[in-house]
N, CA, C and O atoms as a Tripos MOL2 file, in Angstrom:
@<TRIPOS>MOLECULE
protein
  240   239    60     0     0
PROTEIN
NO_CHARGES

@<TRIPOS>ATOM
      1 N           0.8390   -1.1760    0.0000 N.3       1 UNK1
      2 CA          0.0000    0.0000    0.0000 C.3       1 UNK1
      3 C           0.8940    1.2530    0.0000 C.2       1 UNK1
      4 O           1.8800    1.3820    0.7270 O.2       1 UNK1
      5 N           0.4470    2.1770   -0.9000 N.am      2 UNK2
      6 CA          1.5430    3.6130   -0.8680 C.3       2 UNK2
      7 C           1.0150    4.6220    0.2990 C.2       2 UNK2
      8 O          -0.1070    5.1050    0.4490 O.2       2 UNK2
      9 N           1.9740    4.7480    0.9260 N.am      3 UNK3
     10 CA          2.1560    5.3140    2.1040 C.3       3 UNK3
     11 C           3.2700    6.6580    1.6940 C.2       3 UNK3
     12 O           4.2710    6.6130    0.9790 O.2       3 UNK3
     13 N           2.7140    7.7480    2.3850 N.am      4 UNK4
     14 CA          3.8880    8.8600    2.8290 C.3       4 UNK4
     15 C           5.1020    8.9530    3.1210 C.2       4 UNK4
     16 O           5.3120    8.9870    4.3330 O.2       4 UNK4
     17 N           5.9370    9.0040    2.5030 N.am      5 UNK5
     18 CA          7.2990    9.0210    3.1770 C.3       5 UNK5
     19 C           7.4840    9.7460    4.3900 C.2       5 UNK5
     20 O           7.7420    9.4510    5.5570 O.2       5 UNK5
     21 N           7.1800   11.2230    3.4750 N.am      6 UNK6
     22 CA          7.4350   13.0860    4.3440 C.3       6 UNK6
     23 C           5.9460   13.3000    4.5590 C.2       6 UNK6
     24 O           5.0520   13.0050    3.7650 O.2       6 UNK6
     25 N           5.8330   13.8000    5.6320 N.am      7 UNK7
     26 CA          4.9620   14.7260    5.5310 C.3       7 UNK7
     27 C           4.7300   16.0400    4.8380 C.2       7 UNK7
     28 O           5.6030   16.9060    4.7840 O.2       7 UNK7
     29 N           3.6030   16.1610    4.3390 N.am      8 UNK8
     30 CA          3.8160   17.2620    3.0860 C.3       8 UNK8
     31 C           3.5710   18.8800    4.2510 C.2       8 UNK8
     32 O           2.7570   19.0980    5.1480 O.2       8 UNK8
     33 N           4.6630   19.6990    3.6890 N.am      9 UNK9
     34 CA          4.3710   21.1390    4.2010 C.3       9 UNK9
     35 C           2.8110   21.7540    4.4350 C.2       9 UNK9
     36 O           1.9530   21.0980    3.8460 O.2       9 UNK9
     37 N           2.3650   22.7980    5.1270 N.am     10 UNK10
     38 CA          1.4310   23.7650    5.2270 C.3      10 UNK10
     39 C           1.6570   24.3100    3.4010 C.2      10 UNK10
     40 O           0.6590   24.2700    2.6820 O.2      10 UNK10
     41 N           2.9920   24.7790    2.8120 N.am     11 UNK11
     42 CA          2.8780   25.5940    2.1300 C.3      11 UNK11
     43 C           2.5900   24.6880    0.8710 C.2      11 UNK11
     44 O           1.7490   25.0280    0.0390 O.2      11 UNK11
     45 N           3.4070   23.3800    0.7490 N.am     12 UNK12
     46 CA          3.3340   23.0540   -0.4390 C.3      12 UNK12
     47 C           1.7690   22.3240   -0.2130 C.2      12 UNK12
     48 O           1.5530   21.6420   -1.2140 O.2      12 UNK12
     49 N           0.8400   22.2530    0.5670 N.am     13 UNK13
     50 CA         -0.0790   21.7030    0.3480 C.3      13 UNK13
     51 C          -1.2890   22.6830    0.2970 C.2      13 UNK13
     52 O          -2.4630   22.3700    0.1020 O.2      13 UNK13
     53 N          -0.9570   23.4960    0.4350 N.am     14 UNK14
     54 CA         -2.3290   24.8240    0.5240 C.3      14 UNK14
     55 C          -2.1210   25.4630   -0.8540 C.2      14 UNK14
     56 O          -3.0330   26.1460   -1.3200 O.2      14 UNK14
     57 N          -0.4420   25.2050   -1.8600 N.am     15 UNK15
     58 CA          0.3350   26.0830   -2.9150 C.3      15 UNK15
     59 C          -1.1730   24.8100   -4.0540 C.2      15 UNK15
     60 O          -1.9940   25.2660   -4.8490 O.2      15 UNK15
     61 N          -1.0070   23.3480   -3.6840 N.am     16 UNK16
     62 CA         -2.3490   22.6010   -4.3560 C.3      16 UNK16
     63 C          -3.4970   22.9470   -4.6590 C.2      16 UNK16
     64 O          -4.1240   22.8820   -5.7160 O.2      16 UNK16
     65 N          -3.8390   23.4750   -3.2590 N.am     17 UNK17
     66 CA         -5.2040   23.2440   -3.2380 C.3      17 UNK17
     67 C          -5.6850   24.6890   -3.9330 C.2      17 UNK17
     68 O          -6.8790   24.9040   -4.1410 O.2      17 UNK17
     69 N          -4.4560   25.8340   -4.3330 N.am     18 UNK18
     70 CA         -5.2430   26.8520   -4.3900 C.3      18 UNK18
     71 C          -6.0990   26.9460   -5.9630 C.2      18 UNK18
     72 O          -6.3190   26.0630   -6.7910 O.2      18 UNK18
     73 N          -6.4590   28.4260   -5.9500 N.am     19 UNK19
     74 CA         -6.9120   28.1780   -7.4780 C.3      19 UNK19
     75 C          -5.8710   29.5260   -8.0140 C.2      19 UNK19
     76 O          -6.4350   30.5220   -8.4660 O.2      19 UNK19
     77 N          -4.8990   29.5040   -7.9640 N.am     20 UNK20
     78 CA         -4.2960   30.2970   -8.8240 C.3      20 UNK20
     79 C          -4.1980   29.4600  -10.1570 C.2      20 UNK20
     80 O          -4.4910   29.9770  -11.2350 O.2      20 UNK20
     81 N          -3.8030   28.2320  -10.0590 N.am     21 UNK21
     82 CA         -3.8380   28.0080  -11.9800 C.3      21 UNK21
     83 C          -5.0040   27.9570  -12.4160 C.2      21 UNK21
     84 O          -4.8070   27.7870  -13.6190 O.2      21 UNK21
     85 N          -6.1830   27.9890  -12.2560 N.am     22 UNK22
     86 CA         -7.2400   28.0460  -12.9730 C.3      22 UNK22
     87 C          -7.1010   28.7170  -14.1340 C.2      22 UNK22
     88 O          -6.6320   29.7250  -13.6060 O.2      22 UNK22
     89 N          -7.1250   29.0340  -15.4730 N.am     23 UNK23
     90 CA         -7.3790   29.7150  -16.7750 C.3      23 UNK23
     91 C          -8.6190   30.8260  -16.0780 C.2      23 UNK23
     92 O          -9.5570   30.5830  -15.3200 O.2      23 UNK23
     93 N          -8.0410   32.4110  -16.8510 N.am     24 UNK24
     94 CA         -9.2670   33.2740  -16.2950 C.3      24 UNK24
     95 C         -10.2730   32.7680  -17.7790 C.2      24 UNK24
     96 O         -10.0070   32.1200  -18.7910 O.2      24 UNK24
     97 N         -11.4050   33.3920  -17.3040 N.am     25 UNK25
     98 CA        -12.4370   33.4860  -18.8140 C.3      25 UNK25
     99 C         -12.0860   34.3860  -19.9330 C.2      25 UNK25
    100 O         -11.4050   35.3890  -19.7170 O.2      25 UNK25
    101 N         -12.5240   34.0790  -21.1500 N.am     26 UNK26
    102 CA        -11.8580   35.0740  -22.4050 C.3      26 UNK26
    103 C         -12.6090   36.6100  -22.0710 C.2      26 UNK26
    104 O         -13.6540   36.8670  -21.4720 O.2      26 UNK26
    105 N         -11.9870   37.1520  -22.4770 N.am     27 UNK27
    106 CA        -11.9520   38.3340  -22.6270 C.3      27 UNK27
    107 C         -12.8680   38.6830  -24.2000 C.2      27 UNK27
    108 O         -12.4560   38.4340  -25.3330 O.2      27 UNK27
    109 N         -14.1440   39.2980  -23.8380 N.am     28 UNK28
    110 CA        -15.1950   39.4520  -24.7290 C.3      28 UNK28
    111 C         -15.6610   40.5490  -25.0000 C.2      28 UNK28
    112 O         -16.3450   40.9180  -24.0450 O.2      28 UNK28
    113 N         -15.6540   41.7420  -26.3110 N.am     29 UNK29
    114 CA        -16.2670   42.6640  -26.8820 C.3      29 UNK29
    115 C         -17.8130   42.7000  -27.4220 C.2      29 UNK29
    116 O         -18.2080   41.8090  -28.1740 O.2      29 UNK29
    117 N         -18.4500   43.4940  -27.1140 N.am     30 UNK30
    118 CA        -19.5300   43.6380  -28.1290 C.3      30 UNK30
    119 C         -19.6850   44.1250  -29.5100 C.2      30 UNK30
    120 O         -19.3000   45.2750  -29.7220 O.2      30 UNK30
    121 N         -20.2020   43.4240  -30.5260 N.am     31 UNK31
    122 CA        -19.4230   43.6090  -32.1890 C.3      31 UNK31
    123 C         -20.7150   45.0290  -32.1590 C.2      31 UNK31
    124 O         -21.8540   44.9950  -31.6940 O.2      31 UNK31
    125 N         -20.0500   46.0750  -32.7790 N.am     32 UNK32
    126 CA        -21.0000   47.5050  -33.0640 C.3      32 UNK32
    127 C         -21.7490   47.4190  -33.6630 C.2      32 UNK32
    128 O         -22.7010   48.1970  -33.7250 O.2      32 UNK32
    129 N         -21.4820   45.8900  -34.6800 N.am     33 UNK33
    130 CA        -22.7920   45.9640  -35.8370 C.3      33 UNK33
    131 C         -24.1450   45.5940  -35.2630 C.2      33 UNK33
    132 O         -25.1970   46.2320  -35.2190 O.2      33 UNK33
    133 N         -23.7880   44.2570  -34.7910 N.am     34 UNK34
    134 CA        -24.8320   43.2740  -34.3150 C.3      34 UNK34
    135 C         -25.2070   43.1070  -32.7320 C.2      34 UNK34
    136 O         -26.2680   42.7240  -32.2390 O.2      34 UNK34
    137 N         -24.1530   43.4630  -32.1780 N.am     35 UNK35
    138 CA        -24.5670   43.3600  -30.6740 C.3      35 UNK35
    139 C         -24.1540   41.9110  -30.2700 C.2      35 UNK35
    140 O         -24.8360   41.6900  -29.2700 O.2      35 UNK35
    141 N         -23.5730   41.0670  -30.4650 N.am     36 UNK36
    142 CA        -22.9400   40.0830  -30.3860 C.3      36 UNK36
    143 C         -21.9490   39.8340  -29.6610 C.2      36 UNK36
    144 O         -20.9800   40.1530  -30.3500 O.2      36 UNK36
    145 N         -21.5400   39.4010  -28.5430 N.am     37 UNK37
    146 CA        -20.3550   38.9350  -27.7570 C.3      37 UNK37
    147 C         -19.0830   38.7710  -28.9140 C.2      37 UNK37
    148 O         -19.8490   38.4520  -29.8230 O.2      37 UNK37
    149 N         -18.0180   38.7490  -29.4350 N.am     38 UNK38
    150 CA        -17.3460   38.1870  -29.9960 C.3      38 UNK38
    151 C         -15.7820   38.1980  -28.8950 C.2      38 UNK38
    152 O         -15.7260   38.6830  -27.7650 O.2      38 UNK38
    153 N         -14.9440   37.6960  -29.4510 N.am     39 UNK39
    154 CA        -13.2130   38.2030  -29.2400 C.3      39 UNK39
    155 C         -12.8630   39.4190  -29.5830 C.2      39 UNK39
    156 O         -13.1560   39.6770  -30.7510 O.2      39 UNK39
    157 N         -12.3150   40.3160  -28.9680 N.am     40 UNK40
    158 CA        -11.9500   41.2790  -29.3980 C.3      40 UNK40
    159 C         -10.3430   41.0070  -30.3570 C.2      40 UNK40
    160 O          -9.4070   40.2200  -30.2190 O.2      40 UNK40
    161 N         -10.7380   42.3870  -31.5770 N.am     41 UNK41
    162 CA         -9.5820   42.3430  -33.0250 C.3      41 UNK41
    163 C         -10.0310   40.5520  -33.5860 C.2      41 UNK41
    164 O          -9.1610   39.6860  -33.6850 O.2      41 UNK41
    165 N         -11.1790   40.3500  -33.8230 N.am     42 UNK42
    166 CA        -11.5600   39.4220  -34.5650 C.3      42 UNK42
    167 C         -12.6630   39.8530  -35.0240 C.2      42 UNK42
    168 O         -13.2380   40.8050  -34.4960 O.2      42 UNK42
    169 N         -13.3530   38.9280  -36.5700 N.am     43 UNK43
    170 CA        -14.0680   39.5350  -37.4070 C.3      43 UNK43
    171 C         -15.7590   38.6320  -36.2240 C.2      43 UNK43
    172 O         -15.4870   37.6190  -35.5800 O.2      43 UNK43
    173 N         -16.7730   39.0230  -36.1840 N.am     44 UNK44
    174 CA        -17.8840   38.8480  -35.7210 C.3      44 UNK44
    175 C         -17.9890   37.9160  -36.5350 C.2      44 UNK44
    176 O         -17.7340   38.0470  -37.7320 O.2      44 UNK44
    177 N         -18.5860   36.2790  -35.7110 N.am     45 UNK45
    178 CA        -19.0660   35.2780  -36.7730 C.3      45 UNK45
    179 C         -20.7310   35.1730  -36.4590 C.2      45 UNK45
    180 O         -21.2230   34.0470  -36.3920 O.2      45 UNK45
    181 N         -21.6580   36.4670  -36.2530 N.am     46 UNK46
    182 CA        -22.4520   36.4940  -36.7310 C.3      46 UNK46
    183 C         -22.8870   37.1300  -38.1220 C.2      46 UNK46
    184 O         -23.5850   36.6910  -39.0360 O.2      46 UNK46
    185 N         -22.3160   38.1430  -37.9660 N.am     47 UNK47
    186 CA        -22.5580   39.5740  -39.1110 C.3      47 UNK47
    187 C         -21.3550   39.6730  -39.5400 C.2      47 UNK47
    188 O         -21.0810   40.8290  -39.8610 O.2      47 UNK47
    189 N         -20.2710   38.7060  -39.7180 N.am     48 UNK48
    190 CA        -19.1190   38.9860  -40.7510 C.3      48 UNK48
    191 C         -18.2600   40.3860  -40.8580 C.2      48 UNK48
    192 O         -17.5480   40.7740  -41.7830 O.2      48 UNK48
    193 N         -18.5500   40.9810  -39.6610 N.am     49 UNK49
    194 CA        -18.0660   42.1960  -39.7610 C.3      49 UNK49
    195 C         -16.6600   42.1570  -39.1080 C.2      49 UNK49
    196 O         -16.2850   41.2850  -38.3240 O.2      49 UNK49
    197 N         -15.8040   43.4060  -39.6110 N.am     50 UNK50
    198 CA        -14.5070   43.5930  -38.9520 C.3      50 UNK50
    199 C         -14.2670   44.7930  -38.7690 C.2      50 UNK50
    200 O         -13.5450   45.0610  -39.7290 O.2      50 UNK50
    201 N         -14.4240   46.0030  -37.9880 N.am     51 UNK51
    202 CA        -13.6940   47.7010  -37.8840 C.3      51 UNK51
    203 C         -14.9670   48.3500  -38.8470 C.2      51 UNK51
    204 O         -14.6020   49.3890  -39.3970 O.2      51 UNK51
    205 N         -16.8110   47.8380  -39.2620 N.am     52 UNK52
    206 CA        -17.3640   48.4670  -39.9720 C.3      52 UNK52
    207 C         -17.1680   47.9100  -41.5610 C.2      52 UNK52
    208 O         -17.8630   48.4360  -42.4310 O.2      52 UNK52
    209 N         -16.1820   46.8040  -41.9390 N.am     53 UNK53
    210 CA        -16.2630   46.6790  -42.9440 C.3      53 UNK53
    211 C         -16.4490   45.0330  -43.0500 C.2      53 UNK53
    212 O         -15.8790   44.2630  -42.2770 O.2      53 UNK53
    213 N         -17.2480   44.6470  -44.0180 N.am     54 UNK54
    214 CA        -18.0690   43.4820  -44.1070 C.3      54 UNK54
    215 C         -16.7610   42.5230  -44.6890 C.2      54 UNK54
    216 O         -16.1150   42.7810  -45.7040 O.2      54 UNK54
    217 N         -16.5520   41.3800  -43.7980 N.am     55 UNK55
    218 CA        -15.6460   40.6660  -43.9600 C.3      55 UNK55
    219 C         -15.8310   39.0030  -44.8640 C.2      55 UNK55
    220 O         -15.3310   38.3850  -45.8040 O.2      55 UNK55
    221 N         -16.8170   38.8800  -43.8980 N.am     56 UNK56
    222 CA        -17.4480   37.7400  -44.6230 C.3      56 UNK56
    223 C         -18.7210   37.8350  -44.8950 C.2      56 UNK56
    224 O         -19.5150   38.4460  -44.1790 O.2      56 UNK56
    225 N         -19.1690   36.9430  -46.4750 N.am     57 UNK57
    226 CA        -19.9860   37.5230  -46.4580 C.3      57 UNK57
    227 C         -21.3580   36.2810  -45.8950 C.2      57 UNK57
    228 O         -21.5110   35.1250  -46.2910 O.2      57 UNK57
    229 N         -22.2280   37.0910  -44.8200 N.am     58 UNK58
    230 CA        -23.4960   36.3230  -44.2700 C.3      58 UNK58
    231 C         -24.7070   36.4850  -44.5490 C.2      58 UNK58
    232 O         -25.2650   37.5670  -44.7250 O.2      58 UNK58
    233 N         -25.2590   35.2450  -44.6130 N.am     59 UNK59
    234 CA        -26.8240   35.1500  -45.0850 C.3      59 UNK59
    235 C         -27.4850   35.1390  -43.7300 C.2      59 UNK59
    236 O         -27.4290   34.3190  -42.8120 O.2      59 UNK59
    237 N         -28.2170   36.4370  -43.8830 N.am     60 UNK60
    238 CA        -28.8220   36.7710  -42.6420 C.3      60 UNK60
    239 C         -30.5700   35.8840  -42.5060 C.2      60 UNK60
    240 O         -31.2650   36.0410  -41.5020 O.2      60 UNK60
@<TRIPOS>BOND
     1     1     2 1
     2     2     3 1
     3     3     4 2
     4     3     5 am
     5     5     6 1
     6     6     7 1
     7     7     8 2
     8     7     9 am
     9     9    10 1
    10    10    11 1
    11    11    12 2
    12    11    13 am
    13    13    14 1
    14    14    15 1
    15    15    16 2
    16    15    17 am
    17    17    18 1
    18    18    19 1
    19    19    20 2
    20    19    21 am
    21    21    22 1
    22    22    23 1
    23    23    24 2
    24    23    25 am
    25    25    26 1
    26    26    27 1
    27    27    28 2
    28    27    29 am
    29    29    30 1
    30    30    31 1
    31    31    32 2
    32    31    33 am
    33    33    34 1
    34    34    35 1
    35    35    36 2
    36    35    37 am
    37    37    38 1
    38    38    39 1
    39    39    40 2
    40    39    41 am
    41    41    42 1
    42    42    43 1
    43    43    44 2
    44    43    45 am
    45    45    46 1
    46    46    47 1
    47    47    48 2
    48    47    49 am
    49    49    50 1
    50    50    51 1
    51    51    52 2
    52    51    53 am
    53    53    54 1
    54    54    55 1
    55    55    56 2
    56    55    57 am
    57    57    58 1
    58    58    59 1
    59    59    60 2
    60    59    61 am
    61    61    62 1
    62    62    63 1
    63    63    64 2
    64    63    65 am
    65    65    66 1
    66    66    67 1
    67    67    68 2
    68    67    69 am
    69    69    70 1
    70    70    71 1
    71    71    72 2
    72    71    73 am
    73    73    74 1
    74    74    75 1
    75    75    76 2
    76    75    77 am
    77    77    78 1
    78    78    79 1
    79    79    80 2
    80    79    81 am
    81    81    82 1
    82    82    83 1
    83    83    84 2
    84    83    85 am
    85    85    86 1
    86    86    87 1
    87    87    88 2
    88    87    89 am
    89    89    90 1
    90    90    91 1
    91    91    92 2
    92    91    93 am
    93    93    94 1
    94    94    95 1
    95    95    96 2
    96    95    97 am
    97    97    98 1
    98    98    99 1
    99    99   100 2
   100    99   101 am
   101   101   102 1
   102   102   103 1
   103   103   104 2
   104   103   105 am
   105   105   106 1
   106   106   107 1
   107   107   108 2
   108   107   109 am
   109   109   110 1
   110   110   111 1
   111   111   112 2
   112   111   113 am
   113   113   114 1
   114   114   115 1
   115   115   116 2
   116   115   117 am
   117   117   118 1
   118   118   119 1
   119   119   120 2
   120   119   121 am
   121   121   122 1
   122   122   123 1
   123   123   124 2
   124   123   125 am
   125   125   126 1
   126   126   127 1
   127   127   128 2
   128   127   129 am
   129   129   130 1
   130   130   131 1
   131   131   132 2
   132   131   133 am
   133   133   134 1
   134   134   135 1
   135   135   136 2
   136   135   137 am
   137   137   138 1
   138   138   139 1
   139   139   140 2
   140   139   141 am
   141   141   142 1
   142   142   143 1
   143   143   144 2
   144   143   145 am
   145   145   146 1
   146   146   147 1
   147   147   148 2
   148   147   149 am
   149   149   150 1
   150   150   151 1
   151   151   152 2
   152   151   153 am
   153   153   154 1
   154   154   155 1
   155   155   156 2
   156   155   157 am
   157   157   158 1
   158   158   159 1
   159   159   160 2
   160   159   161 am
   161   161   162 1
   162   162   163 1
   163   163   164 2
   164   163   165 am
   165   165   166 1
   166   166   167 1
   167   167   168 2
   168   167   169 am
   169   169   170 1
   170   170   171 1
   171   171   172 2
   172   171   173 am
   173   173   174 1
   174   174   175 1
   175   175   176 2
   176   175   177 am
   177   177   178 1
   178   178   179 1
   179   179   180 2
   180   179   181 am
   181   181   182 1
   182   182   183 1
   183   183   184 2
   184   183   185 am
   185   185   186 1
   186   186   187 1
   187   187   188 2
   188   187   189 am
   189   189   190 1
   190   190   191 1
   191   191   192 2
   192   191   193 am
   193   193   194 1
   194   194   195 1
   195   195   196 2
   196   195   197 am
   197   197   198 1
   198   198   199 1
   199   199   200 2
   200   199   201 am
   201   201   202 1
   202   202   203 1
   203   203   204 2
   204   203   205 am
   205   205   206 1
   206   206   207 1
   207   207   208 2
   208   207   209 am
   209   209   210 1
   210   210   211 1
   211   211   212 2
   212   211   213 am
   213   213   214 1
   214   214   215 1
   215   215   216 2
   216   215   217 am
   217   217   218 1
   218   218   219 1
   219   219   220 2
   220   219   221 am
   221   221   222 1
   222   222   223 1
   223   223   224 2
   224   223   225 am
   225   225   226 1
   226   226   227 1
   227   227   228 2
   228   227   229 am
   229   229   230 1
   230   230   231 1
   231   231   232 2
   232   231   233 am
   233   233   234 1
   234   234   235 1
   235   235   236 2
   236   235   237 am
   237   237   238 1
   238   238   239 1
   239   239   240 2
@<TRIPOS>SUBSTRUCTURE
     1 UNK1         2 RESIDUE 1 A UNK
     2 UNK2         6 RESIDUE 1 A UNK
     3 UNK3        10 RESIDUE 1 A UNK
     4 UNK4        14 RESIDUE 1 A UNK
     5 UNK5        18 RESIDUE 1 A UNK
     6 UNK6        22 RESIDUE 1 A UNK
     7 UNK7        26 RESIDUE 1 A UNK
     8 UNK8        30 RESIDUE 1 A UNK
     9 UNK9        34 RESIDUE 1 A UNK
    10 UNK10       38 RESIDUE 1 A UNK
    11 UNK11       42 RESIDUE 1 A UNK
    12 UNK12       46 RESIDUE 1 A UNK
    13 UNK13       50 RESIDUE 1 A UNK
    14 UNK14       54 RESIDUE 1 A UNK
    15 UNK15       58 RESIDUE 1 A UNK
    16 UNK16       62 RESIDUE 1 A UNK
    17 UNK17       66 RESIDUE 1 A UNK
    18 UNK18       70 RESIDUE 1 A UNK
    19 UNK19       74 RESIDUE 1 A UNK
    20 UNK20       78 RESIDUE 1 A UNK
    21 UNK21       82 RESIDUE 1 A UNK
    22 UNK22       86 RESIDUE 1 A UNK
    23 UNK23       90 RESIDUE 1 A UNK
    24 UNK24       94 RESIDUE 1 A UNK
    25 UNK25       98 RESIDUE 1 A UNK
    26 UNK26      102 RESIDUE 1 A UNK
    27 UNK27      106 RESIDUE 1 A UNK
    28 UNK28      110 RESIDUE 1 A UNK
    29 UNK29      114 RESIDUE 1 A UNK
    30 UNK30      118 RESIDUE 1 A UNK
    31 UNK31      122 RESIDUE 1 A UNK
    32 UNK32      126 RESIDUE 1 A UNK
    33 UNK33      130 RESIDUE 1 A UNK
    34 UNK34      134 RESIDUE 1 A UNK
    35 UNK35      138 RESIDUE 1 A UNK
    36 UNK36      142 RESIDUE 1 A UNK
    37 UNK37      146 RESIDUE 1 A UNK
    38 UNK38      150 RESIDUE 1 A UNK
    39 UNK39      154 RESIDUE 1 A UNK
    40 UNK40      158 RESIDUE 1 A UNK
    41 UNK41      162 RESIDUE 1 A UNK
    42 UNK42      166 RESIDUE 1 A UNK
    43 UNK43      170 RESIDUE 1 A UNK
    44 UNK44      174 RESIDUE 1 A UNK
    45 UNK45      178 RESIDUE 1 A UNK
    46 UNK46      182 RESIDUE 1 A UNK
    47 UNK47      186 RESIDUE 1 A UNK
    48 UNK48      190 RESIDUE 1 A UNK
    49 UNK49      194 RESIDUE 1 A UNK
    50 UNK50      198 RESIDUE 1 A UNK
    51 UNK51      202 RESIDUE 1 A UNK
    52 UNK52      206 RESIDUE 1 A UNK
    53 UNK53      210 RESIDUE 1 A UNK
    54 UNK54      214 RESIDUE 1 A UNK
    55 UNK55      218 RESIDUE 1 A UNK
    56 UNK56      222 RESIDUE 1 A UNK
    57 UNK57      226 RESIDUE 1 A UNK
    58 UNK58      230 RESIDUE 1 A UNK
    59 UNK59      234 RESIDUE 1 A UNK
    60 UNK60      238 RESIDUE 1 A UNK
């Protein structure tokens, strides 16, 4: 059966449990055309838009 050698520290065992590595959430703009959540400096993949100018083109 695996057993403990050391006892593990206060620090290195609280440094585990914390949530500093968690990933934060993305970082999200509203597109001017449509009102749409997107990525910001990316083209909107609702309304194909990019800076006001129609990038791709969508069938609305």
């Amino acid at each position: 059966m695996a057993v403990p050698k050391r006892k593990v520290s206060r620090a290195r065992r609280d440094k585990r449990r914390s949530n500093v590595w968690k990933l934060p959430a993305p970082a999200l703009s509203k597109c001017p055309q449509c009102g749409e959540y997107k990525a910001p400096h990316t083209v909107c993949g609702s309304c194909g838009y990019y800076k006001g100018v129609e990038v791709i083109k969508k069938d609305a």
